[in-house]
N, C-alpha and C positions, 0 to 999 in steps of 0.2 A: 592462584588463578581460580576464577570461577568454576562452578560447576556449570556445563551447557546448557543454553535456555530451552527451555520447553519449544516445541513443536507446537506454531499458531493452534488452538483451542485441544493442543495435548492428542491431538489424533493423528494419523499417516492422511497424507492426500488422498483423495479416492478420485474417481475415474472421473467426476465431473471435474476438479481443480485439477488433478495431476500436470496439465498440459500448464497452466499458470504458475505452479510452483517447478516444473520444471524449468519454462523460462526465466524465472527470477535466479536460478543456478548460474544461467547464462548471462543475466546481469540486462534480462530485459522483461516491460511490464506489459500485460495482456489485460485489454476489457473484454469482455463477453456480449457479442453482437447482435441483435436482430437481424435476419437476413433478409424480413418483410418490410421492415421499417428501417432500419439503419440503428437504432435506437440503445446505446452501449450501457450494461449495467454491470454493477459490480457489488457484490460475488458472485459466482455462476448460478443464474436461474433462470424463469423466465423473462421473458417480455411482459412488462404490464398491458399491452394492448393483444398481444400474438403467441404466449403462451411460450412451449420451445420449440414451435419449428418455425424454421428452424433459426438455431443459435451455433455462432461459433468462437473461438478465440480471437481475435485479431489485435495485431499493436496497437499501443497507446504512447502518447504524447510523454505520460507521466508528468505534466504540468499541471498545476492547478492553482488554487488561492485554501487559504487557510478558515474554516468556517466557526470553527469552535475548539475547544479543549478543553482535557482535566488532568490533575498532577495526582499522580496515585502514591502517596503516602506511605502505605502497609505494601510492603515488600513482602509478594506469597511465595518466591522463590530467592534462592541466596545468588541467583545467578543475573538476577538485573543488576547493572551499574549505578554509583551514586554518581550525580543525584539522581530523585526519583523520577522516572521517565512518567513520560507525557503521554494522554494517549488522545488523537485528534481526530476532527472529522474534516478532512480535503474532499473540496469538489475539485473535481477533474475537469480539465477542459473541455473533455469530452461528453460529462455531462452529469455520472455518476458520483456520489457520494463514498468514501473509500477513509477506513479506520485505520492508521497507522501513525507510529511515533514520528514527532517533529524532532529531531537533530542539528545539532549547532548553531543554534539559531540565538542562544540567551534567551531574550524577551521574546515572548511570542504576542502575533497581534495578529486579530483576526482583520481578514480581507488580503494579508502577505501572500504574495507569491512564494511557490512551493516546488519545488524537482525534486522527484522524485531518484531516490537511491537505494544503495544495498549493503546489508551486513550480513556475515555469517552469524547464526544464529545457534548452529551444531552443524558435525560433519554431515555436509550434503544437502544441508539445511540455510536458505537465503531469504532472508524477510526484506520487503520492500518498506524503506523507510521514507520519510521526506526531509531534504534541505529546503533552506530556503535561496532565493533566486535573489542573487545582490544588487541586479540592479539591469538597467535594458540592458537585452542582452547577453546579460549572463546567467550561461545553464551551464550545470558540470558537463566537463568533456567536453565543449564548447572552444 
């Protein structure tokens, strides 16, 4: 068996994610809000127009389309699976831009639809990954 993957960028959540990687334990994903604008970014920061007041968590769709990708080759930890994972950039329906692995997909093509999922990553530990969406109407758990 592997040894468990690292913790996204190798650090513990801190008090602005906390609330998002919590929810992802839960097996649900969070944009981060404008409360001025409506205006949903991701990862936790400001508003490009309103700064952070105020900002909060709130659901997301977890749908979007596939915009881009790259295949990372050089394996830095012995704990990624072969083959080499993918690492993508999905816009969300909601609006924002959001970097995670595309899964069981094969081919990837940009402009696919995408739902959003989850894997344990280590104990305690649930990274949001994306499927893709096969076809009208089908999203996992659907």
């Amino acid at each position: 068996m592997n040894a468990p993957r690292p913790y996204p960028g190798d650090v513990a959540p801190d008090t602005a994610d906390a609330e998002f990687w919590r929810a992802c334990r839960e097996r649900r994903f969070l944009v981060f809000r404008c409360g001025e604008c409506g205006r949903a970014v991701w990862p936790a920061g400001g508003c490009p127009g309103h700064g952070m007041a105020p900002m909060a968590w709130e659901p997301a769709s977890g749908l979007g389309r596939l915009r881009t990708w790259t295949v990372v080759h050089q394996r830095y930890a012995t704990s990624f699976d072969d083959p080499p994972p993918n690492v993508a950039l999905v816009e969300l329906d909601e609006g924002p831009l959001v970097h995670a692995a595309v899964v069981g997909a094969g081919l990837l093509e940009v402009g696919m639809r995408v739902q959003v999922d989850f894997q344990e990553a280590a104990p305690e530990v649930v990274i949001p990954v994306f499927r893709p969406v096969r076809g009208p109407g089908d999203t996992l758990g659907a």
